[in-house]
Backbone bond lengths (Angstrom), bond angles and torsions (degrees), N, CA, C in turn:
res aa  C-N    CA-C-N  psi(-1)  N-CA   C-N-CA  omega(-1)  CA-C   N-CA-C  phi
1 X - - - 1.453 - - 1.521 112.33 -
2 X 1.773 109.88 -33.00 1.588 97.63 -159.27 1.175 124.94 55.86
3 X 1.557 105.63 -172.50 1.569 107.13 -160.11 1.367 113.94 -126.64
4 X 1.241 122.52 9.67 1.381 120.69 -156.20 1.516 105.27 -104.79
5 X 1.398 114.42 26.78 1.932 124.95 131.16 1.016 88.49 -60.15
6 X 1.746 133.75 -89.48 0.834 120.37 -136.28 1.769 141.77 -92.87
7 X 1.540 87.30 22.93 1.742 124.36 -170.43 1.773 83.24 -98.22
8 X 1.210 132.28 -34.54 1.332 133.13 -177.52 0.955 107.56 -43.53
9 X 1.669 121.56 -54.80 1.356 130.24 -137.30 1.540 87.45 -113.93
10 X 1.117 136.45 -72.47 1.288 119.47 -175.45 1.441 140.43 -78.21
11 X 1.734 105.71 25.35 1.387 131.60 167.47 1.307 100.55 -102.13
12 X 1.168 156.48 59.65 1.339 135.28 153.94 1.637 107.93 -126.86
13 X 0.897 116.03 28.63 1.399 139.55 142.52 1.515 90.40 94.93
14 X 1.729 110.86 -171.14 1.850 123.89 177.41 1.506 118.26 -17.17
15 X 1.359 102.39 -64.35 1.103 113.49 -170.25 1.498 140.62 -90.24
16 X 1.783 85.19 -48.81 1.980 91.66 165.38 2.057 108.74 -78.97
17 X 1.114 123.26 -8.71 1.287 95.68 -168.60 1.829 114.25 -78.84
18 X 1.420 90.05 157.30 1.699 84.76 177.91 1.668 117.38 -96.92
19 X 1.551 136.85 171.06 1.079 142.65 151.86 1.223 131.18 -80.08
20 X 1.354 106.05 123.99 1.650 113.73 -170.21 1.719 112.63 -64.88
21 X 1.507 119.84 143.82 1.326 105.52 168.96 2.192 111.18 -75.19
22 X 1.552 85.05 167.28 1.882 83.51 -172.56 1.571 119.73 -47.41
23 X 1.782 97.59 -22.73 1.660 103.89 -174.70 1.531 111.57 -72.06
24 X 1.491 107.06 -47.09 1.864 114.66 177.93 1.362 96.34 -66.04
25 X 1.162 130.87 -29.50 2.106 116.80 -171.40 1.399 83.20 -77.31
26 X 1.395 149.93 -46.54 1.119 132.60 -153.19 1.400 121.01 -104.85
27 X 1.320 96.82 25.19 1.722 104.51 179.69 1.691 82.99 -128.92
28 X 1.096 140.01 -57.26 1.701 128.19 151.50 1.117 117.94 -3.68
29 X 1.536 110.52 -81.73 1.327 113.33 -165.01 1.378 115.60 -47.51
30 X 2.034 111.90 -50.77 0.970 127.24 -149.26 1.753 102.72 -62.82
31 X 1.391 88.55 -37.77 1.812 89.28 -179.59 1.771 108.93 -71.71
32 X 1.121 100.95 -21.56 1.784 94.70 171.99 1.414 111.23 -48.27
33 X 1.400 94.82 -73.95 1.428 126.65 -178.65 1.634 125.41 -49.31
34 X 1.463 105.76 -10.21 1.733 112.08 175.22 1.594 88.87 -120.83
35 X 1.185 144.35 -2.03 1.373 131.83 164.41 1.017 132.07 69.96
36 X 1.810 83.82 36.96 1.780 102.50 176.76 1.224 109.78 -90.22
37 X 1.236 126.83 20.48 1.647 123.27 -172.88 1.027 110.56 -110.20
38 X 1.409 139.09 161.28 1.770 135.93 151.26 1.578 97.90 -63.93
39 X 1.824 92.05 156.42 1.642 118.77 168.48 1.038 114.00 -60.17
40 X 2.150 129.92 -4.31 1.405 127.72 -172.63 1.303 94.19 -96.52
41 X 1.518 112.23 -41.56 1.268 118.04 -172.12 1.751 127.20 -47.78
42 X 1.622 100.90 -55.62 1.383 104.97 165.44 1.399 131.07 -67.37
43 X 1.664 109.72 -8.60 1.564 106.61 171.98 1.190 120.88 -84.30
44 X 1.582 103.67 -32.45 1.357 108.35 164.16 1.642 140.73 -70.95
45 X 2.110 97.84 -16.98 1.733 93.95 168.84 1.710 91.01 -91.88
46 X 0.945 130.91 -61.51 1.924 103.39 156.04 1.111 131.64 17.58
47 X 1.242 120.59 -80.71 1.646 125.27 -177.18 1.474 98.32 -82.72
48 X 1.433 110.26 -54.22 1.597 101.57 177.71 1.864 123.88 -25.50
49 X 1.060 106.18 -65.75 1.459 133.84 158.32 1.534 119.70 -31.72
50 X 1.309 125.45 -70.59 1.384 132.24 169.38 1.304 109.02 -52.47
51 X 1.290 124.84 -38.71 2.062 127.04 173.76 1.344 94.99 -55.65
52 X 1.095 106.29 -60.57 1.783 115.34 -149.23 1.766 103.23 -83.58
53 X 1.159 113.09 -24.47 1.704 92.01 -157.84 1.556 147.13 73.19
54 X 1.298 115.47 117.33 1.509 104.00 -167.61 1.471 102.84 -66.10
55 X 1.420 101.78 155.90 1.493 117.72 151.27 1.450 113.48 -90.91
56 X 1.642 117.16 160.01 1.459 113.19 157.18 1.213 123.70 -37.25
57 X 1.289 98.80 -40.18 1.934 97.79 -158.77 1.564 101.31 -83.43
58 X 1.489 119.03 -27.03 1.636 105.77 176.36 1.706 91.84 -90.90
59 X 0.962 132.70 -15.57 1.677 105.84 174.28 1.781 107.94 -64.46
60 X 1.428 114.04 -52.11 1.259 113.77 161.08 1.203 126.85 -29.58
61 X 1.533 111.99 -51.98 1.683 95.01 176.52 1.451 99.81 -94.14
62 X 1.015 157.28 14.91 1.597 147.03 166.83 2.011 77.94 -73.94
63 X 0.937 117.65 -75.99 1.595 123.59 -172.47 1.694 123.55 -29.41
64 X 1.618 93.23 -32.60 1.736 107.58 174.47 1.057 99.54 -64.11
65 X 1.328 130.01 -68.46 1.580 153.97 -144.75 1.526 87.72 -74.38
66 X 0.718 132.62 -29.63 1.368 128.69 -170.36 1.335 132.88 -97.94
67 X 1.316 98.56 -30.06 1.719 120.87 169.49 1.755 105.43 -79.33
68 X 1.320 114.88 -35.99 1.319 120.85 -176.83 1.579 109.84 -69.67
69 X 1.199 118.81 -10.36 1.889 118.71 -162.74 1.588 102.58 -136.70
70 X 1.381 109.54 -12.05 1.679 111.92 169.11 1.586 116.78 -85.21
71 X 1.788 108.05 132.07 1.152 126.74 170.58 1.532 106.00 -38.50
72 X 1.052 128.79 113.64 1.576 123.18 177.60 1.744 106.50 -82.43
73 X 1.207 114.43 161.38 1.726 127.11 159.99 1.506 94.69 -106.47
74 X 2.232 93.24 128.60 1.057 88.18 -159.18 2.184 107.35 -78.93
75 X 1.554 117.69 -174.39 1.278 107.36 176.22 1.317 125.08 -50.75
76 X 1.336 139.64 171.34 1.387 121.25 161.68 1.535 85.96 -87.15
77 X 1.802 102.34 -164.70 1.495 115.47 146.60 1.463 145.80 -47.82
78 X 0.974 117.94 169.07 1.749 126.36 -146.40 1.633 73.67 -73.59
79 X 1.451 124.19 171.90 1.315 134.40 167.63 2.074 123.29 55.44
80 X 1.170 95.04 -8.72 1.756 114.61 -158.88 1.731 82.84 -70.00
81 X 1.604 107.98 152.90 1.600 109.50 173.71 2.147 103.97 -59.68
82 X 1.413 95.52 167.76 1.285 108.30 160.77 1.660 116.58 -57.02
83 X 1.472 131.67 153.41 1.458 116.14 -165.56 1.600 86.12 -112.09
84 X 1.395 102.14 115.35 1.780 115.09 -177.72 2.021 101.95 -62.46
85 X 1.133 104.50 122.67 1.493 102.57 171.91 2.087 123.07 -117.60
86 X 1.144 81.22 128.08 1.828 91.01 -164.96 1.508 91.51 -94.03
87 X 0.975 126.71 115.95 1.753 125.16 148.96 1.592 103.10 -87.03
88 X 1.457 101.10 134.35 1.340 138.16 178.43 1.161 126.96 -117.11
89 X 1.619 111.36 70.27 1.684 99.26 -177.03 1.493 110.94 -111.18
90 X 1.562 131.86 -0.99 1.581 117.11 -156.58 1.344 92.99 -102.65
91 X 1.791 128.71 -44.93 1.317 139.61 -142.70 1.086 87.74 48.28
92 X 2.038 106.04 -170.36 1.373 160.10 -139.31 1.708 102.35 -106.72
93 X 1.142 115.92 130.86 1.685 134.54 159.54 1.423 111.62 -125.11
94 X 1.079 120.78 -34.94 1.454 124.66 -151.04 2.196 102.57 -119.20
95 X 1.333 90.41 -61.19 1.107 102.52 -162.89 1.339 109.64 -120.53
96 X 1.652 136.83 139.45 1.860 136.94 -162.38 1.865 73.13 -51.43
97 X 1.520 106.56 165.64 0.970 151.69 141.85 1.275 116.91 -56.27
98 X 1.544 131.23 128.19 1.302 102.61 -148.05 2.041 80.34 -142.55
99 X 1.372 110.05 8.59 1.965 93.66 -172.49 1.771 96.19 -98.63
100 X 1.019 121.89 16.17 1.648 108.64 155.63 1.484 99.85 -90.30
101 X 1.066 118.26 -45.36 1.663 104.71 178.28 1.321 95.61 -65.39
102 X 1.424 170.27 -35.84 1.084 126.52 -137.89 2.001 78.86 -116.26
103 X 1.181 116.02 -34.89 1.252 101.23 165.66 1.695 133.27 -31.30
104 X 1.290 108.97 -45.22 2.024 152.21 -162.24 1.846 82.52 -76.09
105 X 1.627 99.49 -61.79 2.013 91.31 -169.54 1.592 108.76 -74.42
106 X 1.081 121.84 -15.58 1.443 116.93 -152.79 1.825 80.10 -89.82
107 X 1.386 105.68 -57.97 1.980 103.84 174.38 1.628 111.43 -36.83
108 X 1.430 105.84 -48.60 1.743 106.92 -175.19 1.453 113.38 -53.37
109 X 1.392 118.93 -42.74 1.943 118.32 173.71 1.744 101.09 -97.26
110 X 1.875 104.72 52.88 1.637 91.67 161.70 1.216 165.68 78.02
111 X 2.094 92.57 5.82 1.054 109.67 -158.89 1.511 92.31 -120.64
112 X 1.337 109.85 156.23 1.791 110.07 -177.74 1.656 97.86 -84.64
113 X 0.800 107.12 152.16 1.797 121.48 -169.68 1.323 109.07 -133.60
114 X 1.431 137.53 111.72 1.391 158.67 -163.86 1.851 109.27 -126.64
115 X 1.490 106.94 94.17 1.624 101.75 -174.40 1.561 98.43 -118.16
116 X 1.482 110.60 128.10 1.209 116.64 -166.76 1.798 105.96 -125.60
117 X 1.023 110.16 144.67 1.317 115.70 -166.15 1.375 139.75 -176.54
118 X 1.443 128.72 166.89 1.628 127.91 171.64 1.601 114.74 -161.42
119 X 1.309 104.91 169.18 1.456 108.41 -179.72 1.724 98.88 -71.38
120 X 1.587 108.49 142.40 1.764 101.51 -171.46 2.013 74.45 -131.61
121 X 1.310 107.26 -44.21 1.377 108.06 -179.53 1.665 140.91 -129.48
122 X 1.311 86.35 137.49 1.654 90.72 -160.76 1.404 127.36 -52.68
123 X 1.696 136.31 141.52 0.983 142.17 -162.28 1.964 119.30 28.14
124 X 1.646 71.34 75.53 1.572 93.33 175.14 1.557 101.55 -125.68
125 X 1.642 90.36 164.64 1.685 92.11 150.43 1.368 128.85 -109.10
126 X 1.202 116.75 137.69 1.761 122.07 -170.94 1.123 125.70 -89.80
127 X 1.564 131.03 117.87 1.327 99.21 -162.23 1.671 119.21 -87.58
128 X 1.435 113.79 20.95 1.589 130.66 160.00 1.493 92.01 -57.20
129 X 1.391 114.75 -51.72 1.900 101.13 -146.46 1.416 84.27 -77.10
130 X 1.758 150.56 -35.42 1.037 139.47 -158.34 1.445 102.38 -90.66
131 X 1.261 124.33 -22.69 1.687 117.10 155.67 1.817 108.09 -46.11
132 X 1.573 101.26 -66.71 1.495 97.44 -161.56 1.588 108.43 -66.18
133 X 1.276 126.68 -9.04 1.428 134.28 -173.96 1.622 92.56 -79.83
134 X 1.389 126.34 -26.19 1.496 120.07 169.64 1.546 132.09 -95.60
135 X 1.457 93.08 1.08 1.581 112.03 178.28 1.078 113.76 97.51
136 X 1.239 138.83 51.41 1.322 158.06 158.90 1.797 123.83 -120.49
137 X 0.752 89.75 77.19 1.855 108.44 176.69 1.783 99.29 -57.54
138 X 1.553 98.84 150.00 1.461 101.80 176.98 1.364 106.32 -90.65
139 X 1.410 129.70 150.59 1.280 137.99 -165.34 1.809 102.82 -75.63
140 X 1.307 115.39 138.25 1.267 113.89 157.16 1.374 125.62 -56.44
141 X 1.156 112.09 -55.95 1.442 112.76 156.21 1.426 127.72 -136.80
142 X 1.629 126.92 167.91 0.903 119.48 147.80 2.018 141.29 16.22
143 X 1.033 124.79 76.30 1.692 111.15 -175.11 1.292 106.92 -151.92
144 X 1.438 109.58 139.19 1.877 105.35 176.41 1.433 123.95 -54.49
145 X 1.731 100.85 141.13 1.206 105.96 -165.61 1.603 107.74 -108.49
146 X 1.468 121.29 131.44 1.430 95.34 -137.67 2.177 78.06 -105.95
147 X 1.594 107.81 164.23 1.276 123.86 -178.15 1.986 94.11 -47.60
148 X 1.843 82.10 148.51 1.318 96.13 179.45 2.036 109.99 70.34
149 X 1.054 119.11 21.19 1.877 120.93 -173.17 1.437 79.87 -119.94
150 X 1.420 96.81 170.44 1.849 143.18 159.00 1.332 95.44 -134.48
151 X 1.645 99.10 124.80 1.883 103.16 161.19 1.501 103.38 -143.30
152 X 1.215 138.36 125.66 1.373 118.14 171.28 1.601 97.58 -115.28
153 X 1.737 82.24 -174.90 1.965 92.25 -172.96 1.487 110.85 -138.42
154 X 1.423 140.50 156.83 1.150 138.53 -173.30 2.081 99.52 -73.52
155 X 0.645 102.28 157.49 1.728 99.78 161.56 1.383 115.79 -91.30
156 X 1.682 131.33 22.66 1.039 111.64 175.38 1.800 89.77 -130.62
157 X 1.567 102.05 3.24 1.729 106.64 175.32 1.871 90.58 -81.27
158 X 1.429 126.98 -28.75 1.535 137.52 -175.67 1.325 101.01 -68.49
159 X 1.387 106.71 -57.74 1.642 100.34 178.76 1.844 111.92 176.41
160 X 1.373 114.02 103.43 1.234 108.29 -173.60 1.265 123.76 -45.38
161 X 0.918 124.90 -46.60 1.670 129.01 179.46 1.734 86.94 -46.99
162 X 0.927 142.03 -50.09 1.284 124.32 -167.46 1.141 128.60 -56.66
163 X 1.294 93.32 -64.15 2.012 121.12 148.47 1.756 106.29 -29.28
164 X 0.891 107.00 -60.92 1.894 100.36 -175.07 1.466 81.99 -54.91
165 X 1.229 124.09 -92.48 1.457 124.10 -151.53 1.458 121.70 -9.72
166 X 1.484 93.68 -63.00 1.519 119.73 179.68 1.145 105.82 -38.67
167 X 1.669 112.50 -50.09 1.446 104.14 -166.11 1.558 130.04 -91.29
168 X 1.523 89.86 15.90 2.174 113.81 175.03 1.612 91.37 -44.84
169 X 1.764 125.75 -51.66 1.127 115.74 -154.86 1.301 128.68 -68.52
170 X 1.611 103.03 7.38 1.792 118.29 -164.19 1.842 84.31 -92.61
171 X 1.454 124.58 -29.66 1.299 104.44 -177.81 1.482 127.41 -108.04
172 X 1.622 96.36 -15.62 1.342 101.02 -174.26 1.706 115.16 -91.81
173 X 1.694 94.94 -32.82 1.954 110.56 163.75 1.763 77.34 86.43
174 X 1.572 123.54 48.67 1.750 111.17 154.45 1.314 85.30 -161.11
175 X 1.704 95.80 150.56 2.018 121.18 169.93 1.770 94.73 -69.39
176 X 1.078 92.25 157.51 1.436 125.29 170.24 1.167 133.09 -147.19
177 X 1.228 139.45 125.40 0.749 158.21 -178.68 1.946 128.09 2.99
178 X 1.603 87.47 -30.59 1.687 100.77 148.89 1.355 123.83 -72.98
179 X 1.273 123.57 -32.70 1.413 114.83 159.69 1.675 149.27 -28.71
180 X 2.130 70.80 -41.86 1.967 85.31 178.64 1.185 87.20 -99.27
181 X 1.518 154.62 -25.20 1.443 144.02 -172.99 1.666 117.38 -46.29
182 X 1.543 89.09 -48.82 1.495 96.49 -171.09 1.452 108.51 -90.52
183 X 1.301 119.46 -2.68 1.429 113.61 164.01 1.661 137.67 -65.62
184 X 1.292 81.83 -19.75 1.464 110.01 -165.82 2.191 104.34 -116.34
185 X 1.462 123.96 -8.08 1.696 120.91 -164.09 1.376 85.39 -87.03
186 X 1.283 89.19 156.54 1.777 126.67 177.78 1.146 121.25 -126.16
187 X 1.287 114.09 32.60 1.772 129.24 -178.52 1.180 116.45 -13.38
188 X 1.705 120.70 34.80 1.598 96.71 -178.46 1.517 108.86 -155.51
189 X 1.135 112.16 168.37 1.587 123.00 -174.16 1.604 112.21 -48.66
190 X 1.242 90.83 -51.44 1.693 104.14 -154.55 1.521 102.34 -87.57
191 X 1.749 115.51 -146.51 0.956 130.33 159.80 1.295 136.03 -52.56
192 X 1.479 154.58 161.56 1.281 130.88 171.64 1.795 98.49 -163.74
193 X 1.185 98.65 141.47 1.800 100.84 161.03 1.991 103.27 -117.79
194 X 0.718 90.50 140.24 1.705 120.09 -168.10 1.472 107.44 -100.15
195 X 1.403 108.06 83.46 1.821 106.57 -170.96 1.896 84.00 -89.99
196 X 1.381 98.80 130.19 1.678 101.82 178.94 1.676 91.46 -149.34
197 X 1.739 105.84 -173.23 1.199 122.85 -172.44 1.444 118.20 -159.81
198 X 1.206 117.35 169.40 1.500 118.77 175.02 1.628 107.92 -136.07
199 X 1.143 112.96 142.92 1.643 117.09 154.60 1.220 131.96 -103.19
200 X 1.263 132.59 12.12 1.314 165.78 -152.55 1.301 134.06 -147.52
201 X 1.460 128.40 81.73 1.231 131.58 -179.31 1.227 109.92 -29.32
202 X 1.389 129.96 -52.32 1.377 109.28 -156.40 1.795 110.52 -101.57
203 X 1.090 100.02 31.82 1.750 129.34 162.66 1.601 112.83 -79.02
204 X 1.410 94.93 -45.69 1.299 106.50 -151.47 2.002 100.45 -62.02
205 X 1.387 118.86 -54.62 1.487 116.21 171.91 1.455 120.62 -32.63
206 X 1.698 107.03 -50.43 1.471 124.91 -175.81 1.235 116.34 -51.77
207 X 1.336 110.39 -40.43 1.561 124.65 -162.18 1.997 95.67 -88.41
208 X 1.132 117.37 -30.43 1.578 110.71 -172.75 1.176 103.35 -69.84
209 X 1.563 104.07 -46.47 1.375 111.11 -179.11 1.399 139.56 -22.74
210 X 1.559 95.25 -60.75 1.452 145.00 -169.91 1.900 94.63 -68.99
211 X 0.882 86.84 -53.37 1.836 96.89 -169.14 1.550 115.61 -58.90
212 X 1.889 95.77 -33.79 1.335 113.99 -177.31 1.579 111.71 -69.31
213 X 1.561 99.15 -64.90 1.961 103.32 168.28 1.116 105.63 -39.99
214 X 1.279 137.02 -49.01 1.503 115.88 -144.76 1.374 102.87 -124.17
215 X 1.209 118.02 34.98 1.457 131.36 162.19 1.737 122.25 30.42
216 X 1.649 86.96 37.58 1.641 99.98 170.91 1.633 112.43 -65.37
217 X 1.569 102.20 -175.80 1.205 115.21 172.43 1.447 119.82 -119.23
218 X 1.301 149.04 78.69 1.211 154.45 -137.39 1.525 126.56 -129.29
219 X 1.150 123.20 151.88 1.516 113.34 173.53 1.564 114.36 -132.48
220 X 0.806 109.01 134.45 1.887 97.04 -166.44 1.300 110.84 -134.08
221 X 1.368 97.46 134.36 1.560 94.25 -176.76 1.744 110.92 -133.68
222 X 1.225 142.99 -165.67 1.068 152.73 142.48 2.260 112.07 -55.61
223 X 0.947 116.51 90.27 1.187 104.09 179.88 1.991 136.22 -100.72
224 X 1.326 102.36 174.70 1.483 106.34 -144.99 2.090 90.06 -77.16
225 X 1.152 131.28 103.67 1.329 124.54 -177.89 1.620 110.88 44.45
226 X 1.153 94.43 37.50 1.743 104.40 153.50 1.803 97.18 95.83
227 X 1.396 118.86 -5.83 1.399 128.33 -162.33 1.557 98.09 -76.33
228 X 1.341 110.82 149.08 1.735 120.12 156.12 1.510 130.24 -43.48
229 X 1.439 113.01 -56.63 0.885 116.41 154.14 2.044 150.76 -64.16
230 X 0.810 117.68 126.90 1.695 138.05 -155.18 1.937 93.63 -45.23
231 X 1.211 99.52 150.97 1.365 135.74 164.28 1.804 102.49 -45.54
232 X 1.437 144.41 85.86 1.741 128.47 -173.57 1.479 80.89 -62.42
233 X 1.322 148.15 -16.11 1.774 124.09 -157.04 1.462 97.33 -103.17
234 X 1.594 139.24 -18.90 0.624 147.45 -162.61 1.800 119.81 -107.42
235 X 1.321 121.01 170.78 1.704 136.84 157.92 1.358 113.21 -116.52
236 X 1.262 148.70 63.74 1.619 114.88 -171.33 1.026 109.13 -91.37
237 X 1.347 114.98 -164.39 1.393 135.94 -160.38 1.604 97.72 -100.64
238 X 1.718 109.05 124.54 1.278 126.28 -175.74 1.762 129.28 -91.78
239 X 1.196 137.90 87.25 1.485 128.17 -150.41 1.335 93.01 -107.89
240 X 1.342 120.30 112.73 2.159 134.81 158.34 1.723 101.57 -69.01
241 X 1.372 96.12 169.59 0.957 124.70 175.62 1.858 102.51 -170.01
242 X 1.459 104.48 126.23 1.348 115.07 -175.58 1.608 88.75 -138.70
243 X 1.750 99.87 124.54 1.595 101.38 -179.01 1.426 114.67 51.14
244 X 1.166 128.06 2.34 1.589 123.40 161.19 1.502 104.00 118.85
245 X 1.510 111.39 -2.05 1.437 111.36 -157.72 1.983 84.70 -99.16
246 X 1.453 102.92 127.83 1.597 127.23 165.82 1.599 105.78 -51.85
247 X 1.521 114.28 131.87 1.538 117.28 140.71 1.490 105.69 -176.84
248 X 1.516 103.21 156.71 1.592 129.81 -147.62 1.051 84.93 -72.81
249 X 1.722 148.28 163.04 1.252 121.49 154.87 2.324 98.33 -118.85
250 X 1.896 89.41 -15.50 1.752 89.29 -178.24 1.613 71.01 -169.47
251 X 1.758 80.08 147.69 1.751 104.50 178.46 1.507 90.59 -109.93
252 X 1.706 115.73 149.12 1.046 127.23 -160.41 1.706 94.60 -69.14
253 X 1.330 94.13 168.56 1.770 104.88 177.21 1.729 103.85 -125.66
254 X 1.678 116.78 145.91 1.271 101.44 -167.35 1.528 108.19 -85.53
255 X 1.388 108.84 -174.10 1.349 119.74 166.04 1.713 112.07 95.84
256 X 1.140 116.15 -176.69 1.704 111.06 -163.20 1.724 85.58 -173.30
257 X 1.708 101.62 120.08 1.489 119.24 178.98 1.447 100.68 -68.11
258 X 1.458 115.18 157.38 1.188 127.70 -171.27 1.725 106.60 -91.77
259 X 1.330 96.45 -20.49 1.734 94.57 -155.03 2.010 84.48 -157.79
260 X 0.940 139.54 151.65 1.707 173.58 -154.74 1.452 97.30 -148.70
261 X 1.229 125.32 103.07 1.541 139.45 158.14 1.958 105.80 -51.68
262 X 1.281 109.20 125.48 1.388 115.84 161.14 2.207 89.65 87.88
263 X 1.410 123.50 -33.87 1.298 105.60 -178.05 1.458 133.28 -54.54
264 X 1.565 136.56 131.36 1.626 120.08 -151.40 1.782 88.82 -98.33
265 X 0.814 93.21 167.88 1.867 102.05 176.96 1.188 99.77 -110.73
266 X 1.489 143.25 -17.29 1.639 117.92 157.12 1.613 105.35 -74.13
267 X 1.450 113.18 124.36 0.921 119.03 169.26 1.981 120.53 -89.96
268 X 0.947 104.78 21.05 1.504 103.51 176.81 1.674 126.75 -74.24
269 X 1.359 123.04 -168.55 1.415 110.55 -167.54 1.582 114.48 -71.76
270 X 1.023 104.73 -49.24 1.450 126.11 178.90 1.369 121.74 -60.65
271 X 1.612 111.89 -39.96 1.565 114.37 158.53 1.582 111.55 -57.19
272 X 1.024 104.43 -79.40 1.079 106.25 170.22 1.310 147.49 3.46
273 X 1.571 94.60 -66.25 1.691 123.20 -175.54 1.780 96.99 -84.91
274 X 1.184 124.89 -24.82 1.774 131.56 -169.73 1.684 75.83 -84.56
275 X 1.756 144.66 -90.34 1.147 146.68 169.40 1.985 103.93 -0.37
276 X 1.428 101.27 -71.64 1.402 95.16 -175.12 1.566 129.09 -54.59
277 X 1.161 102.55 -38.03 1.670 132.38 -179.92 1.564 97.01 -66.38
278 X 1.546 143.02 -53.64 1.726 146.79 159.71 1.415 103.28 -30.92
279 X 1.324 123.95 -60.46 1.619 134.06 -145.67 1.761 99.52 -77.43
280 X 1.596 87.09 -41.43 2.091 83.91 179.95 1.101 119.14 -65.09
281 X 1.798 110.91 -45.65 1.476 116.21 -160.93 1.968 95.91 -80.93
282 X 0.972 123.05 11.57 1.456 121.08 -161.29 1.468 147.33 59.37
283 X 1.459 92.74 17.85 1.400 109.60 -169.35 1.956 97.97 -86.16
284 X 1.578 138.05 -20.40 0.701 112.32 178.75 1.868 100.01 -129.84
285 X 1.189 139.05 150.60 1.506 138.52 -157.07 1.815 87.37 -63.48
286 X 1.274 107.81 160.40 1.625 122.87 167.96 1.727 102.12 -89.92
287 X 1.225 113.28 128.03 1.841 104.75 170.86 1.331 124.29 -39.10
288 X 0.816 111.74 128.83 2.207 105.10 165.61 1.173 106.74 -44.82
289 X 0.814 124.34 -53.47 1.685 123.90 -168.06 0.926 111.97 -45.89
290 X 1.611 117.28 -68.75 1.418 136.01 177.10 1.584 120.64 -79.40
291 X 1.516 113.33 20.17 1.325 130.84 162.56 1.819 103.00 -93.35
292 X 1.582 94.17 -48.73 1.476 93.64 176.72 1.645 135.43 -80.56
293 X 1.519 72.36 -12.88 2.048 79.03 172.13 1.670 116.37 -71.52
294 X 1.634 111.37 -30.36 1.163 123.79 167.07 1.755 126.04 -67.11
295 X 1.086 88.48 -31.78 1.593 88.58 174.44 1.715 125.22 -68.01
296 X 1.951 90.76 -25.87 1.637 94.70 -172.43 1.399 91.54 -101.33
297 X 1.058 147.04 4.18 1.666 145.41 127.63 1.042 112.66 -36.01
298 X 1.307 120.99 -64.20 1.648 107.15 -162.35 1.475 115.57 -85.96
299 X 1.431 106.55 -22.54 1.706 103.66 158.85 1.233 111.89 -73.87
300 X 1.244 164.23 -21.17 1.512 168.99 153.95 1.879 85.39 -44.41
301 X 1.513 104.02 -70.56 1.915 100.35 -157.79 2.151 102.89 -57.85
302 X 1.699 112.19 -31.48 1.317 85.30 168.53 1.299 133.63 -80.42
303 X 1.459 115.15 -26.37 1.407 112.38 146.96 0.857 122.10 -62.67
304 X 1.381 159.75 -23.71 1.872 122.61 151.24 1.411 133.40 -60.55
305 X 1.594 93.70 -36.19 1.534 97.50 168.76 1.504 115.81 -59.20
306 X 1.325 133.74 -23.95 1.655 135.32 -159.18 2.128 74.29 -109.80
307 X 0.784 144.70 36.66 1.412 132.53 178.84 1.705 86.63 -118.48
308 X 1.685 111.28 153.69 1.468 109.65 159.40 1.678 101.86 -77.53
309 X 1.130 107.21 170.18 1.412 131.98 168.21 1.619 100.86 -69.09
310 X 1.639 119.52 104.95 1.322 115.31 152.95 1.435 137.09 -21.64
């Protein structure tokens, strides 16, 4: 069939194009994503997409289509916490990379830790390579990650078609619509809390939205160059979602530290991973920030666990 019904409707640029319902985004995507389309086709729902903007209801179905064809991690055990999942796609320019450490603390109080990810941008640092720089290899595939672990996965071990997608932006130089997909997947059988972020105010509606329909479990914050992990210079403002249901958990606080005690200014792999390796063993303080991002983690994971099953 292809897609170019639905290149009709959401090619007519800002203003004339229309929004797909969740069923047409998710019969779209799905054909993206199994690679039944031509290479014109996807450049064009590509750009189409970046003009127009998702709606909730087609992020929802980009999310169907996607949950339905992704390698899952399977559940843990009956009673086991929710398995906290970090998507990792921007890394570090500015400042270390900081969601293997918060991945590393969130494992230390017990919680299974699922970091999923790929290179989205060039001459960065990833915090995959600063996992495996600490001895954490990415999984071949898919396997339960049991309380108290770190395991992450490539996004093309999740699902290549995804991985291609992702990587439209190496030729075309724009996000698409996989961008926000994987910001928001929960690759897995069981339970999951979804530590994610936005850099973009006008993300921020889209993403509640999304959380709300589809009665995820999420924590959202303002994030560090698009990363999972929190701002160390910063406090922001923290928004849950348990079963889809909204609440504030901390309103941001102003101002921006000048200086992070113990943070190194080479941000490379090896700094980095020596930096991460200080903060566990206690030789260098853990950030506030990312002291407090953990705390509203583990109250989120006992409230889901004390939640019935949707």
């Amino acid at each position: 069939m292809g897609i170019s019904q639905y290149i009709k409707e959401i090619g007519r640029g800002a203003r004339g194009a229309k929004a797909l319902d969740r069923a047409q985004a998710a019969d779209l995507f799905g054909q993206v994503l199994d690679g039944r389309v031509t290479d014109l086709e996807v450049g064009a729902f590509c750009v189409a997409m970046r003009i127009k903007g998702e709606t909730p209801d087609e992020m929802c179905g980009f999310l169907d289509a996607t949950h339905a064809r992704v390698a899952a991690v399977p559940a843990g055990p009956a009673g086991s916490p929710p398995l906290v999942v970090l998507p990792s796609y921007n890394g570090a320019r500015k400042l270390p990379v900081l969601t293997p450490l918060l991945a590393l603390l969130l494992a230390r109080e017990g919680l299974p830790v699922l970091l999923h990810g790929m290179r989205t941008e060039a001459r960065r640092v990833l915090a995959s390579d600063v996992l495996e720089a600490l001895g954490t290899p990415a999984l071949a595939a898919p396997q339960t990650i049991a309380p108290g672990t770190v395991a992450h996965l490539r996004t093309e071990t999740l699902h290549p078609g995804l991985a291609r997608l992702l990587s439209v932006r190496e030729v075309v130089g724009l996000r698409n619509p996989a961008h926000s997909v994987v910001k928001l997947l929960a690759p897995c059988a069981g339970p999951a809390l979804v530590v994610t972020s936005y850099t973009h105010p006008e993300y921020f509606d889209l993403l509640c939205a999304t959380f709300a329909a589809r009665g995820m479990h999420a924590l959202l914050s303002r994030g560090l160059e698009g990363e999972a992990a929190a701002d160390p210079r910063r406090a922001p403002r923290y928004d849950a979602f348990v079963c889809g249901a909204h609440q504030v958990l901390e309103e941001q606080r102003p101002g921006t530290a000048d200086e992070v005690p113990g943070l190194p200014t080479d941000i490379g792999v090896d700094a980095t991973a020596a930096y991460t390796r200080r903060v566990l063993a206690g030789e260098a303080p853990v950030p506030q920030a990312l002291q407090r991002q953990v705390e509203h983690i583990l109250r989120l994971s006992r409230q889901i666990t004390e939640e019935p099953n949707p």
